[in-house]
VOBA-1610 file (N, C-alpha, C; in pm, whole numbers, padded with zeros to 5 digits, always signed):
BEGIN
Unk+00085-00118+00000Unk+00000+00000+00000Unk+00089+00123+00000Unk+00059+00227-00091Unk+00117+00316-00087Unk+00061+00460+00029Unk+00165+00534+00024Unk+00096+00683+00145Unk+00077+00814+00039Unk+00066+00865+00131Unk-00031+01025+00044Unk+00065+01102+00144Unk+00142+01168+00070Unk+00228+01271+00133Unk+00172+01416+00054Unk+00165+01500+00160Unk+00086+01624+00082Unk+00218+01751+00138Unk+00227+01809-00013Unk+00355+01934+00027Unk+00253+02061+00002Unk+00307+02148+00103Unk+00202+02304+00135Unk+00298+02425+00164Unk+00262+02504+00087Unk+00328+02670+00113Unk+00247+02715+00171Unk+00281+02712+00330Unk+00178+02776+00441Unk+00259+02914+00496Unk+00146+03008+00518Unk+00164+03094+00579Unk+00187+03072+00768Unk+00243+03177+00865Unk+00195+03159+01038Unk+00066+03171+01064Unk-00020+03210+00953Unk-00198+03199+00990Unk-00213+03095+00917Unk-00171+03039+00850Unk-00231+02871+00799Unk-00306+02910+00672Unk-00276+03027+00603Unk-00307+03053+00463Unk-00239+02935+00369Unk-00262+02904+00268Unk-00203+02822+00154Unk-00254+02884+00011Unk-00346+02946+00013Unk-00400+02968-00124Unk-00325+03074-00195Unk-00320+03031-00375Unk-00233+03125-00456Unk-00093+03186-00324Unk+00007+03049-00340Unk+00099+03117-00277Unk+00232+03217-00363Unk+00143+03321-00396Unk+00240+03417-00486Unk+00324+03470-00393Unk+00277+03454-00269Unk+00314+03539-00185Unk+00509+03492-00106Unk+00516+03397-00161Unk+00609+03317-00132Unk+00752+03374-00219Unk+00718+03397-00354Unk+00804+03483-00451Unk+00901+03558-00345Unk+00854+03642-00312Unk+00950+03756-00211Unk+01092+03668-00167Unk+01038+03594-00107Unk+01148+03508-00009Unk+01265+03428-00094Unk+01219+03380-00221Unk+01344+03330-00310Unk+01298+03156-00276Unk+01402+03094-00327Unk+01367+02970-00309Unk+01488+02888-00287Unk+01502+02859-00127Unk+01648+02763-00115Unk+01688+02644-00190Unk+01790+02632-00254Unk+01782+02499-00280Unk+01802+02386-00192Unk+01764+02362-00044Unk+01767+02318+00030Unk+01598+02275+00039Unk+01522+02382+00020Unk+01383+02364+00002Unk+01332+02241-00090Unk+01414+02273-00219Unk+01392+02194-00351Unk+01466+02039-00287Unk+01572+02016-00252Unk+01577+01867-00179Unk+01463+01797-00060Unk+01396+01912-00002Unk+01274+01875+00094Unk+01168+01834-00011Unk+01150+01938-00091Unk+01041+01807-00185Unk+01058+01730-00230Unk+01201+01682-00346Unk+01235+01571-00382Unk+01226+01490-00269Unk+01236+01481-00142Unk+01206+01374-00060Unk+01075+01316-00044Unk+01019+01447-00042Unk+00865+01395-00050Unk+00796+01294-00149Unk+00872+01358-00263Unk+00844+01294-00380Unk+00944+01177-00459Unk+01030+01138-00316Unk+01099+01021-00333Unk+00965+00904-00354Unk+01047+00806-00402Unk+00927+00669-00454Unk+00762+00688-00482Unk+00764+00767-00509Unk+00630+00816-00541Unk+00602+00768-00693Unk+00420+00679-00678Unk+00449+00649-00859Unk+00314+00747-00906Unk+00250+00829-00796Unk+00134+00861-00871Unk+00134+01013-00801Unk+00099+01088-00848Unk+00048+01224-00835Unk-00109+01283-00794Unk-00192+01345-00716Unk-00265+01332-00693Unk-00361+01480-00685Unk-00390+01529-00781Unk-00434+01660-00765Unk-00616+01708-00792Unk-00644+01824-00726Unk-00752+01876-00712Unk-00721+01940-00870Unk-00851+01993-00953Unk-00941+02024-01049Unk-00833+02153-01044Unk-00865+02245-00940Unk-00792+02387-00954Unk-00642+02408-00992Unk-00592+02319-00857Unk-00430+02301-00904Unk-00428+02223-01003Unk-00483+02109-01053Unk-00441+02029-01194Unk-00446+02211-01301Unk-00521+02272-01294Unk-00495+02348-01399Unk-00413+02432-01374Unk-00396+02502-01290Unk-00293+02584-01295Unk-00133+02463-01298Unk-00110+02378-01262Unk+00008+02318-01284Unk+00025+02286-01437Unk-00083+02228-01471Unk-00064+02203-01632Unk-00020+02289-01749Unk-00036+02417-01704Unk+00026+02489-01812Unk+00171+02577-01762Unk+00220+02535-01626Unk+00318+02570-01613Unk+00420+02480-01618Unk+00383+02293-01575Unk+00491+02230-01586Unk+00459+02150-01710Unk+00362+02106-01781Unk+00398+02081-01919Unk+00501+02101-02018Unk+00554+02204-02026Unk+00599+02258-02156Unk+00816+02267-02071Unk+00853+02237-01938Unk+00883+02277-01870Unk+01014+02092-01884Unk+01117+02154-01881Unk+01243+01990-01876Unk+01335+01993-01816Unk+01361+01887-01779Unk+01472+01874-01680Unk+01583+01975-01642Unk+01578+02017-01780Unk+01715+02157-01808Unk+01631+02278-01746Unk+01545+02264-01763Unk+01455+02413-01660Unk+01431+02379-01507Unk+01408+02253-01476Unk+01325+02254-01359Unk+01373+02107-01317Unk+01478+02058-01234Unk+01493+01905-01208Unk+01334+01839-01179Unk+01246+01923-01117Unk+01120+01835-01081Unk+01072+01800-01210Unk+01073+01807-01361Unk+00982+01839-01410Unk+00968+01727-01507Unk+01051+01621-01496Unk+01048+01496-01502Unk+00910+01381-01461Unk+00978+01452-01323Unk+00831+01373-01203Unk+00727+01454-01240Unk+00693+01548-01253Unk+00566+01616-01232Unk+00537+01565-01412Unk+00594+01541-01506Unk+00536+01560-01656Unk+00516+01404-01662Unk+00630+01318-01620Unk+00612+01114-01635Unk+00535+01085-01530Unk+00531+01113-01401Unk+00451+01072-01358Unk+00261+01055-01361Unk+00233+00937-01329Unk+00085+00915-01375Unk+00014+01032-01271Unk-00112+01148-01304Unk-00173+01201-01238Unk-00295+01194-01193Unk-00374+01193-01138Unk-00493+01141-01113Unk-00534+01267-01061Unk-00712+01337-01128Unk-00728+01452-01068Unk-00882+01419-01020Unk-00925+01483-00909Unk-00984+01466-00832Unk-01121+01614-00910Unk-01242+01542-00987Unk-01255+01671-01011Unk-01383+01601-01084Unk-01526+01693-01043Unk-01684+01621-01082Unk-01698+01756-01204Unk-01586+01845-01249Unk-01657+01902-01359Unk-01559+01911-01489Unk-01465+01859-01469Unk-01324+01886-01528Unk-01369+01724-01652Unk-01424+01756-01792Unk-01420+01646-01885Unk-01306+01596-01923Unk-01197+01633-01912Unk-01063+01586-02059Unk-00954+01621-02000Unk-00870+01595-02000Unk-00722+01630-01976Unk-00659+01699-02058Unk-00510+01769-02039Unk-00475+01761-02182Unk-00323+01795-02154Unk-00269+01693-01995Unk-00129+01686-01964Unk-00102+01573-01974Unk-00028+01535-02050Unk+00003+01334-02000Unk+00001+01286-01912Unk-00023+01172-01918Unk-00018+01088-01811Unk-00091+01112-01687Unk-00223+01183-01748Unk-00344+01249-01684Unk-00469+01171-01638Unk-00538+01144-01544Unk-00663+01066-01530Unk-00767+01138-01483Unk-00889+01135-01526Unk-01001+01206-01423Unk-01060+01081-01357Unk-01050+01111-01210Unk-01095+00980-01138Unk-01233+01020-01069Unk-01305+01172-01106Unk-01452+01198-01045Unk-01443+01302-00924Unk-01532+01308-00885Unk-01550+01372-00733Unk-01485+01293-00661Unk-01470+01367-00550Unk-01422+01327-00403Unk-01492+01213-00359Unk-01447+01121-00347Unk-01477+01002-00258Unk-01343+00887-00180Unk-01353+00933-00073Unk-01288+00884+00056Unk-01187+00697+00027Unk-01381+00623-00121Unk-01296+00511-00081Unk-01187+00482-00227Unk-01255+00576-00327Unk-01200+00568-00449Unk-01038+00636-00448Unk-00994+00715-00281Unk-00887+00736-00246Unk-00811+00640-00217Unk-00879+00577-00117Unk-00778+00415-00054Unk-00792+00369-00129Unk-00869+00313-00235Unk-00886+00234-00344Unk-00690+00269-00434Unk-00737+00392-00476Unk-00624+00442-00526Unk-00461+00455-00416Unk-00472+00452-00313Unk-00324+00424-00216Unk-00306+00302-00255Unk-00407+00202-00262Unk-00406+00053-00224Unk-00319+00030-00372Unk-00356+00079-00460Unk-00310+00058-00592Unk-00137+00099-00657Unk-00167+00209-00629Unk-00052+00267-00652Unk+00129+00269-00561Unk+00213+00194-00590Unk+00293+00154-00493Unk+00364+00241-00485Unk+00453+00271-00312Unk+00546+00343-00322Unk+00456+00444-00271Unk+00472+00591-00287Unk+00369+00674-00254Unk+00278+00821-00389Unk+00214+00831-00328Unk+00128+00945-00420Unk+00156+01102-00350Unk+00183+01175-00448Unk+00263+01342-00424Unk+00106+01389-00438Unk+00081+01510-00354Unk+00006+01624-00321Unk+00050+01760-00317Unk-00006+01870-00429Unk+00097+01950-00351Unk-00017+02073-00413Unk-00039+02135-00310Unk-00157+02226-00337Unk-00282+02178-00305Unk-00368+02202-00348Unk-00535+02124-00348Unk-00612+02134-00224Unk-00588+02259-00231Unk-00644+02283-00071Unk-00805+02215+00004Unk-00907+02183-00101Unk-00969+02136-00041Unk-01007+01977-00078Unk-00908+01943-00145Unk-00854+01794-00160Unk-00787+01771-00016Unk-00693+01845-00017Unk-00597+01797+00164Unk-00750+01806+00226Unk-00883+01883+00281Unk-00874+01918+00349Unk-01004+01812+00394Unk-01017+01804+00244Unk-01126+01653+00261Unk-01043+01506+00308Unk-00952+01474+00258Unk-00842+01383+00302Unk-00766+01344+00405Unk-00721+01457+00509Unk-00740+01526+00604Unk-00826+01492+00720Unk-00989+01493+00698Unk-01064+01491+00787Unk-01139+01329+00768Unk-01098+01247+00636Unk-01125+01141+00652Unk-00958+01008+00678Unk-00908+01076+00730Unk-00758+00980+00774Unk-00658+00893+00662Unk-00653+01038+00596Unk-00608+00982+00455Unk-00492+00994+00439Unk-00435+01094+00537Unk-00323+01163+00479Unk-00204+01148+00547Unk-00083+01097+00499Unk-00009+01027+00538Unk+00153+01101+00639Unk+00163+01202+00549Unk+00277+01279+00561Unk+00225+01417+00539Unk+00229+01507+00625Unk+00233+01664+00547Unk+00384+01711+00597Unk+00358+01760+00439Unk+00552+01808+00450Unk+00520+01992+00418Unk+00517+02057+00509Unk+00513+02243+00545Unk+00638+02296+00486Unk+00582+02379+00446Unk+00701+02501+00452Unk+00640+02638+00499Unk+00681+02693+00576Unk+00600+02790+00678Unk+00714+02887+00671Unk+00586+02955+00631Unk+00658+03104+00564Unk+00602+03213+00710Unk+00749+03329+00688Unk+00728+03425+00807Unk+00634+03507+00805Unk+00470+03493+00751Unk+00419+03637+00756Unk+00262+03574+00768Unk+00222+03676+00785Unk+00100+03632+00792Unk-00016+03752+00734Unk-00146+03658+00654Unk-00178+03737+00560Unk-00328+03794+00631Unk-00367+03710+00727Unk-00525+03774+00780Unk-00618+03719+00714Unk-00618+03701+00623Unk-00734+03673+00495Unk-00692+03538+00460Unk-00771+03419+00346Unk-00718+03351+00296Unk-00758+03182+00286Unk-00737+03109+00195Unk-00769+02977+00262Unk-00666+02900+00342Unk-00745+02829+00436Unk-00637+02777+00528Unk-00646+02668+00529Unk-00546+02582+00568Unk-00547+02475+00566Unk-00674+02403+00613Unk-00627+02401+00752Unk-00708+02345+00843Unk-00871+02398+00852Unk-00921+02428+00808Unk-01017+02535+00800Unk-01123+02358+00784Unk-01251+02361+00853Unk-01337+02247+00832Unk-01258+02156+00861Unk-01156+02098+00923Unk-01092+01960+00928Unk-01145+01978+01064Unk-01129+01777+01110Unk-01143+01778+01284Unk-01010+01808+01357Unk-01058+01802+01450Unk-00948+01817+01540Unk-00822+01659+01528Unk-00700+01723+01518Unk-00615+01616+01523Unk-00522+01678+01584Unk-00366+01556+01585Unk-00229+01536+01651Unk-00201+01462+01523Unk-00040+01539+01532Unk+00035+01517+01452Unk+00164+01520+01527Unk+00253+01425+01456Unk+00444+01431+01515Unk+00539+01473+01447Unk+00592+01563+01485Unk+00706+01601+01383Unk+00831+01497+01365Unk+00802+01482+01281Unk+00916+01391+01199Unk+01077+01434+01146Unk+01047+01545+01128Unk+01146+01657+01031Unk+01143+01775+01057Unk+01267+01841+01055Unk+01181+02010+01046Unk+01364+02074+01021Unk+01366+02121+00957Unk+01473+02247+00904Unk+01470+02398+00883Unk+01549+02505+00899Unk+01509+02646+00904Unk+01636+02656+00789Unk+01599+02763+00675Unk+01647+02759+00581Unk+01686+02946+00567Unk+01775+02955+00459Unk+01838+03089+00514Unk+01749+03194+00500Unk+01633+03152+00390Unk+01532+03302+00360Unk+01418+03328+00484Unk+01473+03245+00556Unk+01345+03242+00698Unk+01224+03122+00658Unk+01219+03057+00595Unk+01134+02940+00550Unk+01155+02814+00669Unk+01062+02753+00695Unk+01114+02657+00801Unk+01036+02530+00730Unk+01084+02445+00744Unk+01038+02295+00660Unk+01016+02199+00805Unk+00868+02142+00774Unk+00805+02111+00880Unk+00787+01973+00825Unk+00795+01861+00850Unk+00712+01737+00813Unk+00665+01661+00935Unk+00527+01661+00915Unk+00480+01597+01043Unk+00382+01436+00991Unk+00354+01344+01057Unk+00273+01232+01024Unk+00195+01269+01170Unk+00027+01197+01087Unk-00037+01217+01188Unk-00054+01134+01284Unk-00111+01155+01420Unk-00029+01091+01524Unk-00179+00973+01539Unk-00155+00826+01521Unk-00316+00765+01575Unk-00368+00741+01706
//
Protein backbone atom coordinates (compact mmCIF):
# COMPACT_ATOMS: atom_id res chain seq x y z
CA UNK A 1 0.00 0.00 0.00
CA UNK A 2 1.17 3.16 -0.87
CA UNK A 3 0.96 6.83 1.45
CA UNK A 4 -0.31 10.25 0.44
CA UNK A 5 2.28 12.71 1.33
CA UNK A 6 0.86 16.24 0.82
CA UNK A 7 3.55 19.34 0.27
CA UNK A 8 2.02 23.04 1.35
CA UNK A 9 3.28 26.70 1.13
CA UNK A 10 1.78 27.76 4.41
CA UNK A 11 1.64 30.94 5.79
CA UNK A 12 1.95 31.59 10.38
CA UNK A 13 -1.98 31.99 9.90
CA UNK A 14 -2.31 28.71 7.99
CA UNK A 15 -3.07 30.53 4.63
CA UNK A 16 -2.03 28.22 1.54
CA UNK A 17 -4.00 29.68 -1.24
CA UNK A 18 -2.33 31.25 -4.56
CA UNK A 19 0.99 31.17 -2.77
CA UNK A 20 2.40 34.17 -4.86
CA UNK A 21 3.14 35.39 -1.85
CA UNK A 22 6.09 33.17 -1.32
CA UNK A 23 8.04 34.83 -4.51
CA UNK A 24 9.50 37.56 -2.11
CA UNK A 25 11.48 35.08 -0.09
CA UNK A 26 13.44 33.30 -3.10
CA UNK A 27 13.67 29.70 -3.09
CA UNK A 28 16.48 27.63 -1.15
CA UNK A 29 17.82 24.99 -2.80
CA UNK A 30 17.67 23.18 0.30
CA UNK A 31 13.83 23.64 0.02
CA UNK A 32 13.92 21.94 -3.51
CA UNK A 33 15.77 18.67 -1.79
CA UNK A 34 12.74 18.75 0.94
CA UNK A 35 10.41 18.07 -1.85
CA UNK A 36 12.35 15.71 -3.82
CA UNK A 37 12.06 13.74 -0.60
CA UNK A 38 8.65 13.95 -0.50
CA UNK A 39 8.44 12.94 -3.80
CA UNK A 40 10.99 10.21 -3.33
CA UNK A 41 9.27 6.69 -4.54
CA UNK A 42 6.30 8.16 -5.41
CA UNK A 43 4.49 6.49 -8.59
CA UNK A 44 1.34 8.61 -8.71
CA UNK A 45 0.48 12.24 -8.35
CA UNK A 46 -2.65 13.32 -6.93
CA UNK A 47 -4.34 16.60 -7.65
CA UNK A 48 -7.52 18.76 -7.12
CA UNK A 49 -9.41 20.24 -10.49
CA UNK A 50 -7.92 23.87 -9.54
CA UNK A 51 -4.30 23.01 -9.04
CA UNK A 52 -4.41 20.29 -11.94
CA UNK A 53 -4.95 23.48 -13.99
CA UNK A 54 -2.93 25.84 -12.95
CA UNK A 55 0.08 23.18 -12.84
CA UNK A 56 -0.64 22.03 -16.32
CA UNK A 57 0.26 24.89 -18.12
CA UNK A 58 3.18 25.70 -16.13
CA UNK A 59 4.91 22.30 -15.86
CA UNK A 60 3.98 20.81 -19.19
CA UNK A 61 5.99 22.58 -21.56
CA UNK A 62 8.83 22.77 -18.70
CA UNK A 63 12.43 19.90 -18.76
CA UNK A 64 14.72 18.74 -16.80
CA UNK A 65 17.15 21.57 -18.08
CA UNK A 66 14.55 24.13 -16.60
CA UNK A 67 13.25 22.54 -13.59
CA UNK A 68 14.93 19.05 -12.08
CA UNK A 69 11.20 18.35 -10.81
CA UNK A 70 9.82 18.39 -14.10
CA UNK A 71 10.48 14.96 -15.02
CA UNK A 72 8.31 13.73 -12.03
CA UNK A 73 5.66 16.16 -12.32
CA UNK A 74 5.36 15.60 -16.56
CA UNK A 75 6.12 11.14 -16.35
CA UNK A 76 4.51 10.72 -13.58
CA UNK A 77 0.85 9.15 -13.75
CA UNK A 78 -1.73 12.01 -12.38
CA UNK A 79 -4.93 11.41 -11.13
CA UNK A 80 -7.28 14.52 -10.68
CA UNK A 81 -9.84 14.66 -8.32
CA UNK A 82 -12.55 16.71 -10.11
CA UNK A 83 -16.84 16.21 -10.82
CA UNK A 84 -16.57 19.02 -13.59
CA UNK A 85 -13.24 18.86 -15.28
CA UNK A 86 -14.20 16.46 -18.85
CA UNK A 87 -10.63 15.86 -20.59
CA UNK A 88 -7.22 16.30 -19.76
CA UNK A 89 -4.75 17.61 -21.82
CA UNK A 90 -1.29 16.86 -19.64
CA UNK A 91 0.03 13.34 -20.00
CA UNK A 92 -0.18 10.88 -18.11
CA UNK A 93 -3.44 12.49 -16.84
CA UNK A 94 -6.63 10.66 -15.30
CA UNK A 95 -10.01 12.06 -14.23
CA UNK A 96 -10.95 9.80 -11.38
CA UNK A 97 -14.52 11.98 -10.45
CA UNK A 98 -15.50 13.72 -7.33
CA UNK A 99 -14.22 13.27 -4.03
CA UNK A 100 -14.77 10.02 -2.58
CA UNK A 101 -12.88 8.84 0.56
CA UNK A 102 -12.96 5.11 -0.81
CA UNK A 103 -12.00 5.68 -4.49
CA UNK A 104 -8.87 7.36 -2.46
CA UNK A 105 -7.78 4.15 -0.54
CA UNK A 106 -8.86 2.34 -3.44
CA UNK A 107 -6.24 4.42 -5.26
CA UNK A 108 -3.24 4.24 -2.16
CA UNK A 109 -4.06 0.53 -2.24
CA UNK A 110 -3.10 0.58 -5.92
CA UNK A 111 -0.52 2.67 -6.52
CA UNK A 112 2.93 1.54 -4.93
CA UNK A 113 5.46 3.43 -3.22
CA UNK A 114 3.69 6.74 -2.54
CA UNK A 115 1.28 9.45 -4.20
CA UNK A 116 2.63 13.42 -4.24
CA UNK A 117 0.06 16.24 -3.21
CA UNK A 118 0.97 19.50 -3.51
CA UNK A 119 -1.57 22.26 -3.37
CA UNK A 120 -5.35 21.24 -3.48
CA UNK A 121 -6.44 22.83 -0.71
CA UNK A 122 -9.69 21.36 -0.41
CA UNK A 123 -8.54 17.94 -1.60
CA UNK A 124 -5.97 17.97 1.64
CA UNK A 125 -8.74 19.18 3.49
CA UNK A 126 -11.26 16.53 2.61
CA UNK A 127 -8.42 13.83 3.02
CA UNK A 128 -7.40 15.26 6.04
CA UNK A 129 -10.64 14.91 7.87
CA UNK A 130 -11.25 11.41 6.52
CA UNK A 131 -7.58 9.80 7.74
CA UNK A 132 -6.08 9.82 4.55
CA UNK A 133 -3.23 11.63 4.79
CA UNK A 134 -0.09 10.27 5.38
CA UNK A 135 2.77 12.79 5.61
CA UNK A 136 2.33 16.64 5.47
CA UNK A 137 5.52 18.08 4.50
CA UNK A 138 5.13 22.43 5.45
CA UNK A 139 7.01 25.01 4.52
CA UNK A 140 6.00 27.90 6.78
CA UNK A 141 6.58 31.04 5.64
CA UNK A 142 7.28 34.25 8.07
CA UNK A 143 4.19 36.37 7.56
CA UNK A 144 1.00 36.32 7.92
CA UNK A 145 -1.78 37.37 5.60
CA UNK A 146 -5.25 37.74 7.80
CA UNK A 147 -7.34 36.73 4.95
CA UNK A 148 -7.18 33.51 2.96
CA UNK A 149 -7.69 29.77 2.62
CA UNK A 150 -6.37 27.77 5.28
CA UNK A 151 -5.47 24.75 5.66
CA UNK A 152 -7.08 23.45 8.43
CA UNK A 153 -10.17 25.35 8.00
CA UNK A 154 -13.37 22.47 8.32
CA UNK A 155 -10.92 19.60 9.28
CA UNK A 156 -11.43 17.78 12.84
CA UNK A 157 -9.48 18.17 15.40
CA UNK A 158 -6.15 16.16 15.23
CA UNK A 159 -2.29 15.36 16.51
CA UNK A 160 0.35 15.17 14.52
CA UNK A 161 4.44 14.31 15.15
CA UNK A 162 7.06 16.01 13.83
CA UNK A 163 9.16 13.91 11.99
CA UNK A 164 11.46 16.57 10.31
CA UNK A 165 11.81 20.10 10.46
CA UNK A 166 14.73 22.47 9.04
CA UNK A 167 15.09 26.46 9.04
CA UNK A 168 16.47 27.59 5.81
CA UNK A 169 18.38 30.89 5.14
CA UNK A 170 15.32 33.02 3.60
CA UNK A 171 13.45 32.42 6.98
CA UNK A 172 11.34 29.40 5.50
CA UNK A 173 11.14 26.57 8.01
CA UNK A 174 10.38 22.95 6.60
CA UNK A 175 8.05 21.11 8.80
CA UNK A 176 7.12 17.37 8.13
CA UNK A 177 4.80 15.97 10.43
CA UNK A 178 2.73 12.32 10.24
CA UNK A 179 -0.37 12.17 11.88
CA UNK A 180 -0.29 10.91 15.24
CA UNK A 181 -3.16 7.65 15.75
Amino acid sequence: MGSIRVHEFITLDGVIDEPTWSFEYGFDPKMGEAIAGAMAGCQGILLGRTTYEMFEPAWSPRTAADDPGAPFMNDTMKYVVSSTLEETTWQNSEIIGRYDAGVIRQLKERVPGGIYVSGSGTLVRAMLADGLVDELHLFLYPLTLGAGTRLFDGTPAGKFTLAASEAYDNGVLYLRYHPTA
